[in-house]
C-alpha positions in Angstrom: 0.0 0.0 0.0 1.0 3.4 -1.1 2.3 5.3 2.0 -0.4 8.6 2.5 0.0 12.4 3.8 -3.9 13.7 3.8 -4.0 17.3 4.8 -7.3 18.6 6.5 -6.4 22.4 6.2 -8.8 24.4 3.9 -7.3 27.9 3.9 -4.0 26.7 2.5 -2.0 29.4 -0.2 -1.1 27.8 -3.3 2.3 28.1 -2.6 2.2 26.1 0.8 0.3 23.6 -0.7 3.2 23.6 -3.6 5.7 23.2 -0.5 3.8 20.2 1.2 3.4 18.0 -2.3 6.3 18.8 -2.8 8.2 17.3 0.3 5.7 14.5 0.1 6.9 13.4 -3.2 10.4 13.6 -2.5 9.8 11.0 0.6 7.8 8.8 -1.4 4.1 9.8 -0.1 0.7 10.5 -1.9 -0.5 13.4 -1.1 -4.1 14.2 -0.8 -5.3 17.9 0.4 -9.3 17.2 1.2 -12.2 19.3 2.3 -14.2 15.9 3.4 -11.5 14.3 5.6 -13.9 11.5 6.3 -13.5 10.2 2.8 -10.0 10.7 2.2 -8.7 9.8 5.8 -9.2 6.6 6.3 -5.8 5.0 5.1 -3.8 7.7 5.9 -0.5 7.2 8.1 0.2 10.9 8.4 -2.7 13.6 8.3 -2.3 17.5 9.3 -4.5 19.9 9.7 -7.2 20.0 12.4 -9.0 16.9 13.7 -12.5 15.3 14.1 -14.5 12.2 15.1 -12.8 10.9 11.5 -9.9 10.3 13.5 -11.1 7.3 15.2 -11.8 5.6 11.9 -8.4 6.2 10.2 -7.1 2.8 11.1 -3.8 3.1 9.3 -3.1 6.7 11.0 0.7 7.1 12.9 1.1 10.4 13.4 -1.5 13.4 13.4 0.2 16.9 13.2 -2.2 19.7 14.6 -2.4 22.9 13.3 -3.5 24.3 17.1 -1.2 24.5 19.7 -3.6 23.6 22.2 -4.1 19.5 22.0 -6.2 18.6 25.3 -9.2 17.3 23.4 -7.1 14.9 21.5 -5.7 13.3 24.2 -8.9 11.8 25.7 -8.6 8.3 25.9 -10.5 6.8 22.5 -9.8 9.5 20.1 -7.7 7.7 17.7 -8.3 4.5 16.4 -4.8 3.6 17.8 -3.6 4.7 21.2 -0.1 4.4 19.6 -0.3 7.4 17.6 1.9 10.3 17.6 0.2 13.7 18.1 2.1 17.1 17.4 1.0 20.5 17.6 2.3 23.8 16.3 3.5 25.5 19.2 5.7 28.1 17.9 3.6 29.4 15.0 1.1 31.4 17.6 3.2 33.8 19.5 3.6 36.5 17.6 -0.4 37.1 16.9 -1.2 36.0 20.4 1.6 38.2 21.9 0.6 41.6 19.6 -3.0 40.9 20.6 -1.5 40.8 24.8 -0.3 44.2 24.3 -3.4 45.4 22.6 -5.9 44.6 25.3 -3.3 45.5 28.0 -3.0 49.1 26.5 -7.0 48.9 25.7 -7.8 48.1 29.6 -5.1 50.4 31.2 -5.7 53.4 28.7 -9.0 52.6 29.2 -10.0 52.5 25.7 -13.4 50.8 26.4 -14.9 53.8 28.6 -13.9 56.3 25.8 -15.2 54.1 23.1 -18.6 54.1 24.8 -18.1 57.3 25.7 -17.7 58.6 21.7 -20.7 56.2 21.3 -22.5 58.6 23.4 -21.5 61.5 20.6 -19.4 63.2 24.2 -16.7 64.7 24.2 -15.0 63.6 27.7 -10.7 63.8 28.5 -10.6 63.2 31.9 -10.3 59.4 33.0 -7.5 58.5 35.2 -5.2 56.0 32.8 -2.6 53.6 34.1 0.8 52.8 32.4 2.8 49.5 31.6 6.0 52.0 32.4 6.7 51.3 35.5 4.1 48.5 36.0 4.8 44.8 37.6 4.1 42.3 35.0 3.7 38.4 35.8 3.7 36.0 33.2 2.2 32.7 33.8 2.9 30.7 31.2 6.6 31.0 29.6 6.4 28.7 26.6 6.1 30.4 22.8 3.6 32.8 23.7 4.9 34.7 27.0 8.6 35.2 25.6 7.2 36.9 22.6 4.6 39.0 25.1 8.0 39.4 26.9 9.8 41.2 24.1 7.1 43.3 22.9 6.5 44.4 26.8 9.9 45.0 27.1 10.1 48.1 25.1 7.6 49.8 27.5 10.1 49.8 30.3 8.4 48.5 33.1 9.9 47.8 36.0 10.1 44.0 35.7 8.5 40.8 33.7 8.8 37.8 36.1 8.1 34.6 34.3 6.4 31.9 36.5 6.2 28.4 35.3 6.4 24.6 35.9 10.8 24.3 36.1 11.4 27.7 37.7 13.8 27.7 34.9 13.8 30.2 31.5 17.4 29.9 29.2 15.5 32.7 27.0 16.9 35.6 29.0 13.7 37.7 28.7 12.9 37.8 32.4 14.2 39.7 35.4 13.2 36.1 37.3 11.3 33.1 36.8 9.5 31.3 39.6 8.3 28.1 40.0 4.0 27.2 40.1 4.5 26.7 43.9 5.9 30.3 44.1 2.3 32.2 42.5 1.4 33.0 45.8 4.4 35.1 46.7 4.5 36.8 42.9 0.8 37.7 42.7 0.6 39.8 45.3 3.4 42.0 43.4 1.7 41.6 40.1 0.4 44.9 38.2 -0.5 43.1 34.9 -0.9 39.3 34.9 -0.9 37.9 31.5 -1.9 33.5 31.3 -0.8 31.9 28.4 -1.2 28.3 29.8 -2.4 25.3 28.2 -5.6 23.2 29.8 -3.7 20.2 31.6 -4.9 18.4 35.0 -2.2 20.7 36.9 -3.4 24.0 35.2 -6.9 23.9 35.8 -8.5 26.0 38.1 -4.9 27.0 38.7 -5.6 30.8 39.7 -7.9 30.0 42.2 -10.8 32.4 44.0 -7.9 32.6 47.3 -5.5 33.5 44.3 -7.3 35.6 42.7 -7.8 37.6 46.1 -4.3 37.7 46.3 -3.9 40.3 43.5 -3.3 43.9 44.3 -6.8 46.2 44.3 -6.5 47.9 40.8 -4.5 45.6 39.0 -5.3 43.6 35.9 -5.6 40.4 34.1 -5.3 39.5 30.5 -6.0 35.3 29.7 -5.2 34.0 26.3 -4.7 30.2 27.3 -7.6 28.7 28.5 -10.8 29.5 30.2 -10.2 26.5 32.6 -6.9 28.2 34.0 -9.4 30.6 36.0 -12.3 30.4 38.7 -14.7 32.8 36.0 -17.0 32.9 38.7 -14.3 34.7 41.4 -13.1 36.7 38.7 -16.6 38.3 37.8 -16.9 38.7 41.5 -13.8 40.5 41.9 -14.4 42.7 38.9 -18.0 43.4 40.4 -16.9 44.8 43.6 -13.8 47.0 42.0 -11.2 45.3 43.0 -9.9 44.7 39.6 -9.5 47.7 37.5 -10.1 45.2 33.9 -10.0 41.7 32.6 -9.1 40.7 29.0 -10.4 37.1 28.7 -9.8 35.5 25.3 -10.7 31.9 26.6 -14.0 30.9 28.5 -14.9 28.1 31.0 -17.4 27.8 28.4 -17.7 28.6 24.6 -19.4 30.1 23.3 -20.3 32.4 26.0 -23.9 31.7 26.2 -26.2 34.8 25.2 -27.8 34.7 28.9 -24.5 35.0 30.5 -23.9 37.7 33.2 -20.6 38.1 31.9 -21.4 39.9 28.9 -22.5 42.9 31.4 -19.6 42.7 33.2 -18.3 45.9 34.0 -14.5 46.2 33.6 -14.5 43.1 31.5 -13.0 43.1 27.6 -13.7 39.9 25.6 -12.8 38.9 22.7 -14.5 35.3 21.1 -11.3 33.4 21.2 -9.4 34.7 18.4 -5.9 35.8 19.8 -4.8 32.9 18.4 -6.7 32.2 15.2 -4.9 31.1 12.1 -6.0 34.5 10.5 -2.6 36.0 10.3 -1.0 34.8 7.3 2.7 34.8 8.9 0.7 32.2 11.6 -0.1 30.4 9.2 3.6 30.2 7.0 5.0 29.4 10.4 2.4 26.5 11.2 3.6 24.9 7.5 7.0 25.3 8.2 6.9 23.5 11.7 5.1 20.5 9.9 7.2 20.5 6.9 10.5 20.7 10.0 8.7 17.3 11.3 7.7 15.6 8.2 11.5 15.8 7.5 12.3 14.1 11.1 9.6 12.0 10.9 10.6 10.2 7.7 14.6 10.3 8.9 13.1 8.3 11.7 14.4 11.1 13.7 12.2 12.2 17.2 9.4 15.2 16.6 9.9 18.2 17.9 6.6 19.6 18.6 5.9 16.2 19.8 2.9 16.3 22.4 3.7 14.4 25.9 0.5 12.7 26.6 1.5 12.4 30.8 1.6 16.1 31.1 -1.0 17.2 28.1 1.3 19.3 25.7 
C-alpha cells in the first residue's frame, strides 16, 4: 500500500500547498489535500490539519500533526483509532499574533480604551479618565512557553519595571525575564503583580490554577489578561472581583465555556474586555507560513526516523 499524507487544512495558499506536495513526493508519499476528511482519511499514516471524530476511523493513521497548539481534546482516551499514535502540535507558530494581541488589550484596559469608546458612542466629548501605564508596571507572566517570551519582548520596550516569568521548572534559558519562579511560588508573585498575563495550556495541573484565594491575592486595581484557557481561572471569582472594584479590567480570550452563552452575566460585566477566542486564530498569514514550516521541520524528522519536535507528551497534556 502506497504510504499517504492527507491534509485537513482548507485555507491553505497555493504556494504552501506547492511546498507540502512537494516534500511529500520527495519522501515517497501520496499526497491528498481534502475538504471531506472522512472520505479521504481513512488509510492515511500521516494527516495534518485540524482533527474530528474521523480520527477514530483512520485505522492506518501514525502520526497526526495539529495545526493548534492547544491538544487537550485529542488526548482523551478513545480519540484515535490507535492509542499508539503520535500527536504534534504547532506550538511556535502562535506567539507572535497571540503576543501583539497581549499588548493590545493591556493598553486597551489600562488606557482605558473601552470607557472612551462608549463614551464617543455617546457623541461626548469627555478627557478626563485617570489612565494607568505598563511603564513602571509589575508584570507576571504565567505561562513561559512560545507565547509569553514573545509577550516578553514586545512588553519590554515599554520599560516596566520588571517581567517575572512563572512556570512549571522555575527555569527560563531565553533571558527575557528579570526572574522566573516556579508554580509553587504564585502565591508570593501575585501579590506584586500589576499586569498578569496567562498563556497556559488546559492540563490536570493548570486547571483551576488561579484559584478564588489567588485571585484575592492580587493587588486592588490591577489587571488580568488570559489567552490560554478559560479553565486556568475560577470565572465565577473573577466576575466577583471585577463586580466589587477590585480589579480595575480583565481581557479574557478563553471561556470556561464557549461560546459564552447569550444569557450569560458576563457579557455585562463591568471592567471586563472579551474577545471570542481569536488571539490565536490562524488569520494571520505569517501564523499560518510558520504553522507549515513547523510540519514541513517534522515531516522531515519523521521520515529520517528522527524524534518530533513539537511532539505532544501525553502524561503532562502538551
Amino acid at each position: 500500500m502506497a504510504k499517504k499524507l492527507t491534509v485537513v487544512f482548507p485555507s491553505l495558499t497555493d504556494t504552501e500547498r506547492g511546498s507540502i506536495l512537494s516534500a511529500a513526493q520527495s519522501a515517497g508519499y501520496e499526497c491528498v489535500f481534502t475538504a471531506d476528511p472522512e472520505k479521504d482519511t481513512a488509510d492515511a499514516e500521516i494527516i495534518f490539519g485540524y482533527g474530528a471524530d474521523y480520527l477514530r476511523r483512520a485505522k492506518a493513521l501514525r502520526w497526526f500533526c495539529s495545526f493548534s497548539a492547544g491538544v487537550e481534546g485529542y488526548l482523551r482516551p478513545g480519540y484515535f483509532a490507535s492509542p499508539d499514535v503520535l500527536v504534534s502540535n504547532s506550538s511556535g507558530a502562535y506567539g507572535v499574533t497571540i503576543a501583539e494581541h497581549i499588548v493590545m488589550v493591556a493598553l486597551e484596559l489600562m488606557r482605558r480604551q473601552t470607557e472612551y469608546s462608549e463614551i464617543v458612542a455617546r457623541r461626548e466629548w469627555v478627557r478626563n479618565l485617570k489612565i494607568r501605564s505598563l511603564r513602571g508596571a509589575r508584570i507576571t507572566l504565567l505561562g513561559t512557553g512560545d507565547i509569553g517570551r514573545e509577550a516578553a519582548k514586545r512588553l519590554r520596550a515599554f520599560d516596566p519595571e520588571r517581567i517575572v516569568g512563572v512556570n512549571r521548572r522555575g527555569a527560563d534559558s531565553s533571558g527575557l525575564f528579570d526572574g522566573v519562579l516556579q508554580v509553587s511560588e504564585l502565591e508570593k508573585a501575585l501579590p506584586e503583580t500589576d499586569l498578569l498575563i496567562m498563556s497556559l495550556p488546559e492540563t490536570a495541573k493548570t486547571r483551576g490554577i488561579l484559584s478564588a484565594e489567588r485571585l484575592e491575592l492580587m493587588p486592588r486595581g490591577s489587571f488580568i489578561v488570559n489567552v490560554g484557557r478559560g479553565s486556568a481561572i475560577d470565572q465565577p471569582a473573577l466576575e466577583a472581583l471585577l463586580r466589587r472594584g477590585h480589579f480595575s479590567g480583565a481581557a479574557l480570550d478563553v471561556f470556561a465555556e464557549e461560546p459564552i452563552p447569550r444569557e450569560s452575566s458576563l457579557w455585562s460585566c463591568p471592567n471586563l474586555l472579551i474577545t471570542p477566542h481569536i488571539s490565536g486564530n490562524v488569520t494571520l498569514d505569517y501564523t499560518q507560513e510558520r504553522i507549515v514550516g513547523l510540519f514541513l521541520e517534522d515531516f522531515q524528522n519523521y521520515c529520517a526516523g528522527k524524534p518530533l519536535k513539537r511532539l505532544v507528551r501525553r502524561e503532562i497534556g502538551y
